[in-house]
N, C-alpha and C positions, 0 to 999 in steps of 0.2 A: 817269626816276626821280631822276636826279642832281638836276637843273634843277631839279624838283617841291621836293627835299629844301632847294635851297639858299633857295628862293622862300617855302617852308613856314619857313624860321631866320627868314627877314627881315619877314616878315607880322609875326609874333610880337615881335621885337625894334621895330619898330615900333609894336608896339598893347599889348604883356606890362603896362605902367603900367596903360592904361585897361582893359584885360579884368581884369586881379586886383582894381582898387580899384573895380569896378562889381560882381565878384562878390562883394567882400567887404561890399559893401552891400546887395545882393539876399539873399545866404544873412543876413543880418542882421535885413532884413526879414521873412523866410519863415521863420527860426527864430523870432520873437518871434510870428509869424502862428502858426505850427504849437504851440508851449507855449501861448498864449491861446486856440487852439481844440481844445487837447488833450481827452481826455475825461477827466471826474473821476472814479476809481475809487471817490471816499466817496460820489459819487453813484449809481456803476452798480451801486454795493451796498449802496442805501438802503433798498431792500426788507426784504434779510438781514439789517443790521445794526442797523435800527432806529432810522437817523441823520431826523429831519424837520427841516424849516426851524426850530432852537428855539436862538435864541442864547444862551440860560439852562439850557441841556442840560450839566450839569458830571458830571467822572468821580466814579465811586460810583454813579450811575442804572443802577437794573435794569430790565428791560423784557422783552415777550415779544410774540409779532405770532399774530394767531388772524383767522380769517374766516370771517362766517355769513351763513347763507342762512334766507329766511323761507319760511315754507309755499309757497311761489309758485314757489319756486328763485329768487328774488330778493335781491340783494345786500340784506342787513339792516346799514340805517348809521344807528341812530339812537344819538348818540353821547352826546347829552346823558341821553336818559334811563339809558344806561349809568353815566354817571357819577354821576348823582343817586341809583341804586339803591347803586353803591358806598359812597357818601358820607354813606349814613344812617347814623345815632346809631349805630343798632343794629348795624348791617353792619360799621362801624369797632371797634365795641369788640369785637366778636365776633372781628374778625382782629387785632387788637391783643392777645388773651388767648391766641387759640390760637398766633399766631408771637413772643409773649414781647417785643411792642415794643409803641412809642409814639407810632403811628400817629394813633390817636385824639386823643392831646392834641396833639400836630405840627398836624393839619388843625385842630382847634379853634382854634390860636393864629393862625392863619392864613384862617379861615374869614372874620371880619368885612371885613377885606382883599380877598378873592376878591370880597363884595359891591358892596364898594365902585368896585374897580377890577380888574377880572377880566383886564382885555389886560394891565397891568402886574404882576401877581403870578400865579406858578409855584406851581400846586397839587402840595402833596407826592404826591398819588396822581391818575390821569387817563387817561384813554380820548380817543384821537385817534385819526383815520381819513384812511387815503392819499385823495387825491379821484382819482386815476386808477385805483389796485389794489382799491382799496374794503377795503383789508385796515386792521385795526385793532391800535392798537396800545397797551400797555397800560404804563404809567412810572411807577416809587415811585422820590420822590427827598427820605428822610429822610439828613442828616448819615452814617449809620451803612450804609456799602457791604452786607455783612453782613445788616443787619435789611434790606434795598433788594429783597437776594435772596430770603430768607427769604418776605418778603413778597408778592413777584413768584412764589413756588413755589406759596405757598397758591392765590393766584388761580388760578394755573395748573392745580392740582389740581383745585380748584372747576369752574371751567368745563370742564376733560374730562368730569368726572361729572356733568357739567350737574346743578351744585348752584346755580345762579345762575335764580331764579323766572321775571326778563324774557325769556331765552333758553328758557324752555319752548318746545315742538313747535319747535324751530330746530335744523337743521343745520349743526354746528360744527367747523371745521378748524384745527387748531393748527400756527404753524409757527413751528419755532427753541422750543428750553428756553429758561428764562428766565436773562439773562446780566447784568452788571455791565460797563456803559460804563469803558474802560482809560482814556480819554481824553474832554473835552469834545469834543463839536463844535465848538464856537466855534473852540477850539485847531488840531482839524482843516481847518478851511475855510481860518485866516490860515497855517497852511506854505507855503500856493499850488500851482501845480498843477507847479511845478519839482518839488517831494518826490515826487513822482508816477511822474518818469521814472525809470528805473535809469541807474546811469553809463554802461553801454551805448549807453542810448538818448542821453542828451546828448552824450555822444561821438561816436557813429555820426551823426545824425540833420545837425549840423553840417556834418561833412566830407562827407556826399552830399549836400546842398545847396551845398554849395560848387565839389563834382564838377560836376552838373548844372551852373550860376550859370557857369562858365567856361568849357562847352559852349555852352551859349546864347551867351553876349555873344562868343563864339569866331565862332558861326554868324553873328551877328548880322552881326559886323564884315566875314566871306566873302561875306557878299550883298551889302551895302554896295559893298565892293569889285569883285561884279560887275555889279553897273549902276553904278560912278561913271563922271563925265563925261572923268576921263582916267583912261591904261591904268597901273597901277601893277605888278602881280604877273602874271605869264606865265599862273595858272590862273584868271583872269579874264576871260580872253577865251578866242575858241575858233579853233581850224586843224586844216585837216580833215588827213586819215592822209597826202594825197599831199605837204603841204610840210614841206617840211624847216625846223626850227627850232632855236635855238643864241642862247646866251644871253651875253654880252659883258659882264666887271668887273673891277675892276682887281684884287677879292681872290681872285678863281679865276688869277690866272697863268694865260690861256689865250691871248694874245695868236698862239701860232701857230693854234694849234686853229683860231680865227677867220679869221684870216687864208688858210687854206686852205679852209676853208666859204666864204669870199667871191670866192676867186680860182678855185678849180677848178671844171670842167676850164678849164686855161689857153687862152692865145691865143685870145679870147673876147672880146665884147662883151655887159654886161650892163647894166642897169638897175635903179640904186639911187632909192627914193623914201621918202624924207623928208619930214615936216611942218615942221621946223624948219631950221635950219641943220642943216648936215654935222655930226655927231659928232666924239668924239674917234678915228676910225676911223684918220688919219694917224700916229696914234701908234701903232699896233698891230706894225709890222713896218718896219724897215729900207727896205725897196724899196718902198714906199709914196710914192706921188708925189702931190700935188694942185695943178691947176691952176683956181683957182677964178674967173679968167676967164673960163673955158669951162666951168665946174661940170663937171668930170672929174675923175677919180681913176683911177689905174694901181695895181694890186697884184701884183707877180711882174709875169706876162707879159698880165695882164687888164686891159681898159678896161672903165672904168663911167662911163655917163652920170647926172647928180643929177637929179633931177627933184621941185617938191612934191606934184604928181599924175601921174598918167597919162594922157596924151594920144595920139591918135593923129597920131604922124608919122614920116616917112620913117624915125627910127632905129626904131622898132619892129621894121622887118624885118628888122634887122641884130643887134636882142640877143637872147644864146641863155636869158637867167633875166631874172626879174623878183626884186627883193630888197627886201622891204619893211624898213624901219626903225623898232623900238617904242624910244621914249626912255621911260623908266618916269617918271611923275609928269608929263610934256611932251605927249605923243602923245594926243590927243581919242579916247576909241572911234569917234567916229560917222567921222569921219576914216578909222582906220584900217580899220573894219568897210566904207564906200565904197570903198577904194583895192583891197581884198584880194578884195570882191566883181568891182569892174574888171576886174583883173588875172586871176581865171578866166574872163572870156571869152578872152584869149589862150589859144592854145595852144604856151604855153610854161613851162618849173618856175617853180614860186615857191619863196623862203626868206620865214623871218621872221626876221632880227636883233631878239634884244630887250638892250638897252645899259641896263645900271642903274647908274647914279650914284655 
């Protein structure tokens, strides 16, 4: 767990730059993902509040949502002859006396307009219908909030007591009293859908994206790491329970430690094999000898033969350990994954020196 711990410092301190500046462009990404496919609350309460696609929807509009069925039990949507029945002479001046407004002269001033160009001009009074709910929904939008309501109560009376002739024999459900828009739609839509979230969630929604974002690029980097082409980190590769492993730096001050992992038990012959040159292993201890004539090394009372692989010859019978050598950033896996596989068909211990730089 020591090793693990100091190997887990150094991963990090190595990679900490590109794992924080890739999560902070992932949580970057996936926070403007997540606000652009937030859900709209003015939407998921378009039903209730009466809000429709109408960019000329301004506060002061009263409104009230009702839905009928025709003899059949069939959604009744005929929207126009609603409106036409509202819209007559008679029907106008009639709710213009009983609710004390000026409903009738409003749509008058406005009437030739509607003729002319119907998509470009906002009838002060209007019957619109969801095309998915089939529910209908009925907007007075005179200057005067007040007479909006007044106006939008009368209707609403009306059609309860099915005082309206075209809703004869029809089945009429009323949903929502009739209310006064606080705010345009228009105004609603441009807040964006940031207004949307509570500080909670902008706050929260970030930092666990960012949790996640440096989990991932964390993983990322450990795979990476276990299949690169050479051994950098001890939990990169794998040794199985029976060898013995020990890790060699000049910032752990462990120089005895090692040096009795590589020489005991004494008055011995082992074999060290390396990929590369010899390490700085002569510097570890005082009674350290190298004779690199004869690629030999003495530590205390131990001889170690060098070798870049394993071979069979005459010294095999004579060493009591095999000792493999991991240079971190140097050592090829497939390298060492051959030499370690070799070395169990002896039957003799293995070590793993792993020396990091």
């Amino acid at each position: 767990m020591k090793y693990l711990f100091i190997e887990i410092k150094r991963f990090f301190k190595k990679y900490i730059k590109n794992i924080l500046l890739v999560s902070l462009l992932l949580t970057a990404v996936f926070s403007t993902i997540y606000v652009l496919t937030a859900d709209d609350p003015a939407e998921e309460n378009e039903e209730q509040s009466g809000a429709i696609s109408d960019p000329d929807l301004y506060e002061g509009n009263a409104h009230f949502k009702f839905y009928v069925e025709d003899e059949n039990q069939q959604a009744f949507t005929n929207t126009v002859l609603l409106n036409q029945y509202i819209r007559t002479e008679e029907n106008l001046a009639t709710i213009s006396q009983d609710t004390n407004t000026d409903l009738l002269e409003e749509y008058e001033d406005q009437k030739y307009s509607l003729q002319l160009s119907p998509t470009d001009t906002i009838p002060v009074i209007e019957i619109r219908k969801d095309s998915q709910s089939q529910l209908m929904t009925l907007y007075v939008r005179l200057e005067n909030p007040e007479d909006n309501l007044k106006i939008a109560n009368y209707l609403f009376d009306e059609i309860a007591n099915k005082n309206i002739s075209v809703l004869e024999n029809k089945e009429i459900y009323l949903f929502l009293e009739p209310e006064v828009f606080e705010e345009s739609i228009n105004t609603k839509r441009n807040q964006g859908i940031l207004s949307n979230l509570n500080i909670v969630e902008m706050i929260l929604i970030p930092i666990v994206l960012l949790i996640l974002s440096i989990i991932l690029v964390t993983v990322i980097h450990v795979i990476r790491e276990t299949f690169s082409r050479k051994l950098n980190f001890s939990f990169s590769y794998t040794t199985d329970e029976a060898t013995s492993f020990n890790l060699y730096s000049s910032k752990l001050d462990n120089k005895y430690e090692i040096s009795k992992f590589l020489s005991a038990p004494g008055f011995t012959e082992k074999l060290i094999i390396t990929q590369n040159n010899l390490p700085e292993l002569k510097n570890i201890n005082e009674n350290v000898t190298l004779n690199e004539a004869q690629n030999m090394l003495e530590i205390d009372t131990t001889n170690f033969y060098i070798a870049n692989e394993l071979e069979n010859t005459e010294i095999m019978q004579q060493i009591s350990e095999i000792i493999l050598i991991v240079e971190c950033e140097e050592t090829d896996r497939s390298w060492f994954n051959e030499q370690k596989k070799v070395a169990s068909l002896y039957d003799k211990p293995i070590k793993v020196l792993q020396i990091n730089r």
